[in-house]
PLY file of the C-alpha trace (Angstrom):
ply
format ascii 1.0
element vertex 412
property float x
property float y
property float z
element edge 411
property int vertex1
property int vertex2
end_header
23.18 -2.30 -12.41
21.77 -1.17 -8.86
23.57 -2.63 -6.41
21.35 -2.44 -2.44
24.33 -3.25 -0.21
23.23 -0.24 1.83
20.03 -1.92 2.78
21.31 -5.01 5.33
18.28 -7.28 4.36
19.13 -7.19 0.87
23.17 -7.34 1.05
24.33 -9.27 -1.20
21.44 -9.02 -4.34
22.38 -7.45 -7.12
19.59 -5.80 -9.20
19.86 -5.32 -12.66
16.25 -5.02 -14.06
13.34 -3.22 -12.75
11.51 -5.93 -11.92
14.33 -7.38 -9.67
14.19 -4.20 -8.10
10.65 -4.35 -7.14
11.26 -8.04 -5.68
14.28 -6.21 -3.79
12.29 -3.49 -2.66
9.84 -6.08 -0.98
11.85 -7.80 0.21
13.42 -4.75 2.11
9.66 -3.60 3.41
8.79 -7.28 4.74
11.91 -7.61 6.76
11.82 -3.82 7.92
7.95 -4.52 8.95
8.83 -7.48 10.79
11.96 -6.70 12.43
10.30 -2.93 13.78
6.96 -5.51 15.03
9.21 -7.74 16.62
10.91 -5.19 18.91
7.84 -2.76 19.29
6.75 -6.07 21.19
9.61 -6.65 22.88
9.34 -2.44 24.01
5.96 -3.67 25.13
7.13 -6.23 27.35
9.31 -4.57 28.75
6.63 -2.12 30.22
4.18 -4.43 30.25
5.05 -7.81 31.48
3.05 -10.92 29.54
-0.02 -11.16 32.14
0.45 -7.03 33.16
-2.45 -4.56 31.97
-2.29 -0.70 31.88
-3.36 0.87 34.84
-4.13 4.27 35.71
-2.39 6.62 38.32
-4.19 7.98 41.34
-5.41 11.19 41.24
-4.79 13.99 43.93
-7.74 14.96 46.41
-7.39 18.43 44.29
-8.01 16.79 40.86
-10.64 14.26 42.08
-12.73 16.92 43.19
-12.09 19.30 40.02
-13.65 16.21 38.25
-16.67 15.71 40.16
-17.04 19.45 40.50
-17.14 20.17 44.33
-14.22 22.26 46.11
-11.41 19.65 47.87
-12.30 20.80 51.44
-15.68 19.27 51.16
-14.09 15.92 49.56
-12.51 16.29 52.77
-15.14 16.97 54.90
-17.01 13.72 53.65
-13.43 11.39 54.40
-13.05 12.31 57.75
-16.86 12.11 58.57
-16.37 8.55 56.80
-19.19 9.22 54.49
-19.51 7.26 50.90
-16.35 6.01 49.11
-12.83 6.93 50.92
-9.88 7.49 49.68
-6.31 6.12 50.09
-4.10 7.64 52.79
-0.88 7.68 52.40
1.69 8.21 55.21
1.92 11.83 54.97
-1.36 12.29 54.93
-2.25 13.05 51.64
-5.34 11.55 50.33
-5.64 10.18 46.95
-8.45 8.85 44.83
-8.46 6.06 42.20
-10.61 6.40 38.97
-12.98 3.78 40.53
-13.28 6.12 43.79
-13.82 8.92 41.88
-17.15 6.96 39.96
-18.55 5.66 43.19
-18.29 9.40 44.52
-20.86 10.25 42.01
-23.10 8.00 42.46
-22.64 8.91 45.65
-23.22 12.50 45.80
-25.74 12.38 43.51
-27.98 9.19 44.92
-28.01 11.96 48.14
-28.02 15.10 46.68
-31.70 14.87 44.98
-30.28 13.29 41.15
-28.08 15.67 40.57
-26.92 15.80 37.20
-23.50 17.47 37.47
-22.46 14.50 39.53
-23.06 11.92 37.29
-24.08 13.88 33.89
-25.78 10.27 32.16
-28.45 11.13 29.39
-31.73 10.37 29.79
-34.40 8.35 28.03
-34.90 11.00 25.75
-31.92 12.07 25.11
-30.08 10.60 22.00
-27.05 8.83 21.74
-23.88 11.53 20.75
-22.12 9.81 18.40
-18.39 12.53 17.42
-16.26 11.70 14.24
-13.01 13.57 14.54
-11.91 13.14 11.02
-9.10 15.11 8.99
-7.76 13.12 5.81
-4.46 14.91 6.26
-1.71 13.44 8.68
-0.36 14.70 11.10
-3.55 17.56 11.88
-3.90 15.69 15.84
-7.40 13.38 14.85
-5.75 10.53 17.00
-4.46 12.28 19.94
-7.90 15.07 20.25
-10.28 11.91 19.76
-8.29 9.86 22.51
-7.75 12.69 24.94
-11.97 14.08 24.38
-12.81 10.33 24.91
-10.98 10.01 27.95
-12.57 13.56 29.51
-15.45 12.52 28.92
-14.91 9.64 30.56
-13.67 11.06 33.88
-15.90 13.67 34.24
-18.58 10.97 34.32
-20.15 9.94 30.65
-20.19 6.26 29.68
-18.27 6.68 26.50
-17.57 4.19 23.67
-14.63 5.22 21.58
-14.02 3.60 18.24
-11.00 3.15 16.77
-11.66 3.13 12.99
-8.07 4.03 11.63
-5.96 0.54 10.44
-3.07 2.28 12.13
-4.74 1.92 15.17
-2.94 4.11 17.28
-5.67 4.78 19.36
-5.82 1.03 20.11
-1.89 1.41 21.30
-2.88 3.90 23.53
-5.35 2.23 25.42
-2.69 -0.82 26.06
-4.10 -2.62 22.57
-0.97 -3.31 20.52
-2.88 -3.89 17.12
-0.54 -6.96 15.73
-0.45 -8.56 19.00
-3.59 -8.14 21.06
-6.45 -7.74 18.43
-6.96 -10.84 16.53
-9.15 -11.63 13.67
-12.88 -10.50 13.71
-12.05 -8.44 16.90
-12.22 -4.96 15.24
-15.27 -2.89 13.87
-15.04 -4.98 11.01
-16.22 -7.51 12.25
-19.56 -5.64 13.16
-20.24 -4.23 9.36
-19.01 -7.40 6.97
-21.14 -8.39 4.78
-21.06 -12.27 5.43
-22.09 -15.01 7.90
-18.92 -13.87 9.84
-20.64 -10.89 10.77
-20.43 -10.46 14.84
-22.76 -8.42 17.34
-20.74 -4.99 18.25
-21.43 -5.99 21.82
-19.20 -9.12 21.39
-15.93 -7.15 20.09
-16.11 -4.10 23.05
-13.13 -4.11 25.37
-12.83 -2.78 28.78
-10.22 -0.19 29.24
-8.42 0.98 32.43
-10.61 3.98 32.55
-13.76 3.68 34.28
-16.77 4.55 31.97
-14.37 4.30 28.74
-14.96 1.19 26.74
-12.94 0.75 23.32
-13.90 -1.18 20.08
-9.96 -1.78 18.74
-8.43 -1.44 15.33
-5.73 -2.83 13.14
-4.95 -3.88 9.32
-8.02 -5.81 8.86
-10.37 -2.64 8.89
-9.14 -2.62 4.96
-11.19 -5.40 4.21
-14.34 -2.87 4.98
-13.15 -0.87 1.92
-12.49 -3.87 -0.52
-15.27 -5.72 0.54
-17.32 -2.96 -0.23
-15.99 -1.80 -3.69
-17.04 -5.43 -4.67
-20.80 -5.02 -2.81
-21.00 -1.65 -4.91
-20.01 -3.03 -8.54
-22.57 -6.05 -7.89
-24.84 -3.78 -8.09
-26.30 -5.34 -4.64
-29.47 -3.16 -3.43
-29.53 -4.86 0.36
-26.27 -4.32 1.59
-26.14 -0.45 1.37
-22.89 0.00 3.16
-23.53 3.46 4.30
-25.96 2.32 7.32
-23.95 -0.51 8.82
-22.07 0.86 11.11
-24.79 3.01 12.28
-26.90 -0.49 12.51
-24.02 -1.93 14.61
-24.07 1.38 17.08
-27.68 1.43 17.86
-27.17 -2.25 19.17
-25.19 -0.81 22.02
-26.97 2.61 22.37
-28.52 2.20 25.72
-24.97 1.71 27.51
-23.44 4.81 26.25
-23.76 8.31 26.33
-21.28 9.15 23.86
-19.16 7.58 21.22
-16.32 9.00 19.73
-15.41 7.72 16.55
-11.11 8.22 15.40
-11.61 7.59 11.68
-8.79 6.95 9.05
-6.81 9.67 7.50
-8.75 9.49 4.03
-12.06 9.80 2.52
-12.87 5.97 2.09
-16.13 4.04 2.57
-14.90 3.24 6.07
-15.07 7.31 7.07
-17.96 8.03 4.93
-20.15 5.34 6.69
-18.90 6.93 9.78
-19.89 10.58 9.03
-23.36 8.50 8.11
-23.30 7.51 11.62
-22.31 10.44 13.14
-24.77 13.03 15.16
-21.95 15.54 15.45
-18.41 16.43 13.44
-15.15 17.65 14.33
-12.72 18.04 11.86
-9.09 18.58 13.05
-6.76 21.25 11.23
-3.28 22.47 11.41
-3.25 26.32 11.11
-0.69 26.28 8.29
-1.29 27.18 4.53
-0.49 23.45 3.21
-2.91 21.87 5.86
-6.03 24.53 5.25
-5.45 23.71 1.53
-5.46 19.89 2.23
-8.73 20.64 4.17
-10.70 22.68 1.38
-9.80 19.47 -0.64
-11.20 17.58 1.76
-14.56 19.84 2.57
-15.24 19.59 -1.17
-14.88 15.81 -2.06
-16.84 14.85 1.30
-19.58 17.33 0.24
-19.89 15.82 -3.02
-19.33 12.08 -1.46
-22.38 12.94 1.10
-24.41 14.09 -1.58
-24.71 11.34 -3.32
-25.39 9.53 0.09
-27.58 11.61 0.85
-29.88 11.44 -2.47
-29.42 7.58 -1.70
-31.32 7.71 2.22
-28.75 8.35 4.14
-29.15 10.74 7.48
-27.29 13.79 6.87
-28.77 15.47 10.23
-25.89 16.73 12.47
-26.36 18.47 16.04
-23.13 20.26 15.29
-19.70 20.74 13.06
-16.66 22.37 14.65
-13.40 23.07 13.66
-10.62 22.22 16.31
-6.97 24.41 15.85
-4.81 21.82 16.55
-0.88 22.38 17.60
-1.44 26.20 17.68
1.39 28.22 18.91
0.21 31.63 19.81
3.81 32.93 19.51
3.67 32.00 16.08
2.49 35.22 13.52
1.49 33.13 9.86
-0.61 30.76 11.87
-2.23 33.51 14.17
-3.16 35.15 10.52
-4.46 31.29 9.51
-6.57 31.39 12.65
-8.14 34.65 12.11
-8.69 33.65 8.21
-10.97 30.64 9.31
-12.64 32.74 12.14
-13.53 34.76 9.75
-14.83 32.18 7.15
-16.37 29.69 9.33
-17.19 32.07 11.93
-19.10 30.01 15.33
-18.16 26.64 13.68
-14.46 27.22 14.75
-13.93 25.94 18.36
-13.36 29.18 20.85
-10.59 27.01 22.25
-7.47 25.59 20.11
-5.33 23.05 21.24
-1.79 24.07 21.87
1.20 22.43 20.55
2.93 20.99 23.77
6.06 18.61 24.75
3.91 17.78 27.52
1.58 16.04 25.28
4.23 14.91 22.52
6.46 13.41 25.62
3.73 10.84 27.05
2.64 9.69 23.83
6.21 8.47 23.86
5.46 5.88 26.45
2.13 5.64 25.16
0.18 7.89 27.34
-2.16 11.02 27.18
-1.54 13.51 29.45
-4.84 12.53 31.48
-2.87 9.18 32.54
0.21 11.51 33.78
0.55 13.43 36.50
2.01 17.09 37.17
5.06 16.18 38.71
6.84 14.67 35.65
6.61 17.50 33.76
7.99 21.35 34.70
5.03 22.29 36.21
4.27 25.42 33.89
4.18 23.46 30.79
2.08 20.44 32.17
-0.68 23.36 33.54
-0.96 25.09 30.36
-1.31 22.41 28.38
-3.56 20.76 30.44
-5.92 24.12 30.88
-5.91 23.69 27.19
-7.20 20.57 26.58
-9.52 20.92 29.55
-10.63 24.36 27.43
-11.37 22.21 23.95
-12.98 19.15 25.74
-15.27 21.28 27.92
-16.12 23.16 24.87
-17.32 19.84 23.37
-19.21 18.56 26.23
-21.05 21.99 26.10
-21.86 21.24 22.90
-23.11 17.61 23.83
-25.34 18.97 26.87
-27.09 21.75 24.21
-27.52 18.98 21.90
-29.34 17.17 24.61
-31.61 20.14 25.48
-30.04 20.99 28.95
-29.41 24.26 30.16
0 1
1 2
2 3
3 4
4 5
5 6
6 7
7 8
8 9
9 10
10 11
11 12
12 13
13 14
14 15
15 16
16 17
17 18
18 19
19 20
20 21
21 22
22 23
23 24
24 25
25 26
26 27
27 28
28 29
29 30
30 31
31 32
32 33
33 34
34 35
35 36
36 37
37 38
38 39
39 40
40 41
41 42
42 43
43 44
44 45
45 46
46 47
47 48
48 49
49 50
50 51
51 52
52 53
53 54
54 55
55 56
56 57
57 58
58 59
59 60
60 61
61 62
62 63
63 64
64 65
65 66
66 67
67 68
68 69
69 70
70 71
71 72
72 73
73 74
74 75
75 76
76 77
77 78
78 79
79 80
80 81
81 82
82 83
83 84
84 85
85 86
86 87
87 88
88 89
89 90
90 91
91 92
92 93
93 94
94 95
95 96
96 97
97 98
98 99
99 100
100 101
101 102
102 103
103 104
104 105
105 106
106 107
107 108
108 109
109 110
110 111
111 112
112 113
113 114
114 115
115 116
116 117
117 118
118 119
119 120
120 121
121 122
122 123
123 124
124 125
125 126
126 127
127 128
128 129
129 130
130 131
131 132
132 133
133 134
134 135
135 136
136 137
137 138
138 139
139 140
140 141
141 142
142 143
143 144
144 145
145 146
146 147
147 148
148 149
149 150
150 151
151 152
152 153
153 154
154 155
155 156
156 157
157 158
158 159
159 160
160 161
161 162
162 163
163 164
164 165
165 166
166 167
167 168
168 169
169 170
170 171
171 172
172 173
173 174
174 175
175 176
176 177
177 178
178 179
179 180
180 181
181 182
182 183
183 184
184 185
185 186
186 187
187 188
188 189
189 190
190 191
191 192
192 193
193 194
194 195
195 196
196 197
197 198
198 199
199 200
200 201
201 202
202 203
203 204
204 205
205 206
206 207
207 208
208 209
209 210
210 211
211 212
212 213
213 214
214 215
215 216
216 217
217 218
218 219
219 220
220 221
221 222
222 223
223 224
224 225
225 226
226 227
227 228
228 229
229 230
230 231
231 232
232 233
233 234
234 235
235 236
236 237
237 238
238 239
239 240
240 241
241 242
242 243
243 244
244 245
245 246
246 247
247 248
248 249
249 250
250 251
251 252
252 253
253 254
254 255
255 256
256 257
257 258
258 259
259 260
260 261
261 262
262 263
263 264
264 265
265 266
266 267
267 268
268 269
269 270
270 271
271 272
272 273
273 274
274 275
275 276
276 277
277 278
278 279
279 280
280 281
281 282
282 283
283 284
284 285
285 286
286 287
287 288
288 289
289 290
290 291
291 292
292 293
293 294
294 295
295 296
296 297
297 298
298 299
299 300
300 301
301 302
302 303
303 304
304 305
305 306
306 307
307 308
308 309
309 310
310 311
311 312
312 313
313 314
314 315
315 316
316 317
317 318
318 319
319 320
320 321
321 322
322 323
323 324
324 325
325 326
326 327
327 328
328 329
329 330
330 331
331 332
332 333
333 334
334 335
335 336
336 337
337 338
338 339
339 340
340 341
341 342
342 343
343 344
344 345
345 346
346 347
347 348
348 349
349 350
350 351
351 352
352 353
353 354
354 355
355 356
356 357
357 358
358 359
359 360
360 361
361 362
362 363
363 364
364 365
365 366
366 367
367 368
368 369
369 370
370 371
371 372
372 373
373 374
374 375
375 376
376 377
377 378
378 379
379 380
380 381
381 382
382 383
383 384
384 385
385 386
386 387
387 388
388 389
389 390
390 391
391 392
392 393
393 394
394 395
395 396
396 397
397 398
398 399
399 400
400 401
401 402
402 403
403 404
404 405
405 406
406 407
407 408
408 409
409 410
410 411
């Protein structure tokens, strides 16, 4: 006889079969799952009051013009001439520029500077829609926090990005202000895009505006699941005309023309929802710890997607990528067995492995604890060596990436 008086849902049951114990058990989950939502929310409002929305800081004349690539004595030059967009002024002086400041600069600066495509670096009518899977089927390898913090780069430095939130978890979602259980209802996620009934919804209608200029989101929560059941039923049917594979790539090209890149955070496992996203994909980067147990997990991985995509392939489906990269994440240089993992994959994936890695950094573990990349906070919260290098870090991997994106495109 099992008695669960440690657990303080279940107090007073006694169990003295199996199957009790199961009934216990579920008990035990439901009320754990309900009591952690309840005050998660009540975190949330806390933070965010009922009607409040996530808003993002000012940035310093210094970083504003980092972003739009001129030096800060010509940003300003152009405020005290009172040319384009101006700035906030505070009462010592300092000048300080919101996201929405920063975008009209472009367009400034590049409407009178003869289209000049490091100002506002939009593709052009020939150049095809990027479309990034970070994927990883390992937990814990960084997918979530390198796909939100590329997305976001992107973003400021002056791409109209679309990132998609594909993982059930959905933290991606939570950091951009979406709590999954509370603020993304039914038919609101990419689901709702790629079902296979009457329900089905135009992408267009499910986008959300974030606080980030140029950064739209598509959210995600539990119901992404149904994708996978619904299509494990389509499959044993036998049905020839829903061929799940293209559906999400169907539901991006409806929203092509408003992006330049989309950056797709997919689940941590090999199920028809990733696989229909590597479909979609133009280019792949696949997140990996340097440690022995996560490059095993990954040679798993390599080998059941290759054989997955295969069979897609000898089906129709577009296996025609602009690029594949590996991305070191939570690298610590100090650190001999991984600098020995690092120079192992060098040397077996040779130019496919990111020049950059992305360091392991409280800086970055500290604002995802109030649900925040390190993009949305600024220098002085941090001790100012650890907030630089991590920082010159990520700027390193994401400007790697966006190199990548521009040579896809053709440009010099």
């Amino acid at each position: 006889m099992l008695c669960l008086r440690k657990f303080p849902c279940v107090r007073e049951e006694v169990v003295e079969n199996p199957r009790q114990l199961q009934k216990a058990i579920h008990k035990l989950i439901g009320a754990h799952a309900r009591d952690l939502s309840a005050r998660l929310h009540e975190h949330r409002l806390k933070l965010y009051p009922p009607e409040a929305r996530k808003s993002l800081r000012a940035f310093s004349s210094i970083e504003a013009a980092k972003l739009i690539g001129v030096n800060d004595g010509y940003l300003r030059h152009l405020s005290i001439e009172g040319k384009g967009p101006q700035p906030e002024v505070g009462s010592n002086g300092r000048r300080s520029y919101s996201v929405e400041t920063i975008q009209a600069l472009r367009e400034y600066l590049e409407a009178n500077g003869k289209n000049d495509r490091r100002y506002l670096p939009r593709r052009s009518g020939n150049e095809h829609l990027q479309v990034i899977a970070a994927v990883n089927f390992k937990g814990g390898s960084g997918k979530t926090t390198t796909a939100a913090h590329l997305a976001q780069y992107l973003a400021l430095n002056g791409y109209r990005v679309l990132a998609i939130d594909l993982d059930p978890q959905a933290s991606m979602s939570a950091l951009h202000g979406y709590q999954p259980e509370f603020d993304v209802g039914e038919n609101e996620t990419l689901y709702g895009a790629v079902r296979y009934d009457s329900e089905r919804r135009d992408l267009r209608d499910i986008i959300k505006k974030t606080y980030f200029t140029n950064l739209d989101l598509v959210p995600g929560n539990l119901e992404l699941m149904e994708f996978e059941h619904d299509t494990a039923r389509v499959l044993a049917s036998n049905d020839r005309k829903n061929i799940f594979f293209t559906r999400m790539d169907d539901a991006i090209a409806g929203v092509a023309d408003d992006y330049d890149v989309v950056v797709i955070d997919c689940p941590p496992q090999l199920g028809f929802l990733t696989i229909s996203a590597l479909c979609a994909a133009t280019a792949v980067l696949v997140t990996v710890h340097p440690q022995m147990l996560d490059v095993m997990s990954m040679c798993q991985f390599l080998l059941m997607t290759s054989e997955l995509l295969s069979v897609v392939a000898d089906a129709g489906g577009s296996m025609d990528y602009d690029w594949m990269r590996y991305l070191i994440t939570r690298y610590e240089p100090g650190d001999g067995p991984q600098n020995q993992m690092v120079s192992f994959m060098r040397t077996m994936f040779g130019e496919h492995v990111l020049n950059h890695p992305m360091l392991k950094s409280t800086a970055v573990s500290d604002a995802g604890i109030t649900k925040q990349t390190l993009y949305e906070v600024s220098r002085d919260q941090f001790h100012r060596n650890t907030y630089d290098r991590a920082m010159e870090a990520l700027d390193s991997v994401n400007g790697e990436i966006a190199q990548l994106i521009e040579t896809a495109w053709g440009r010099k």
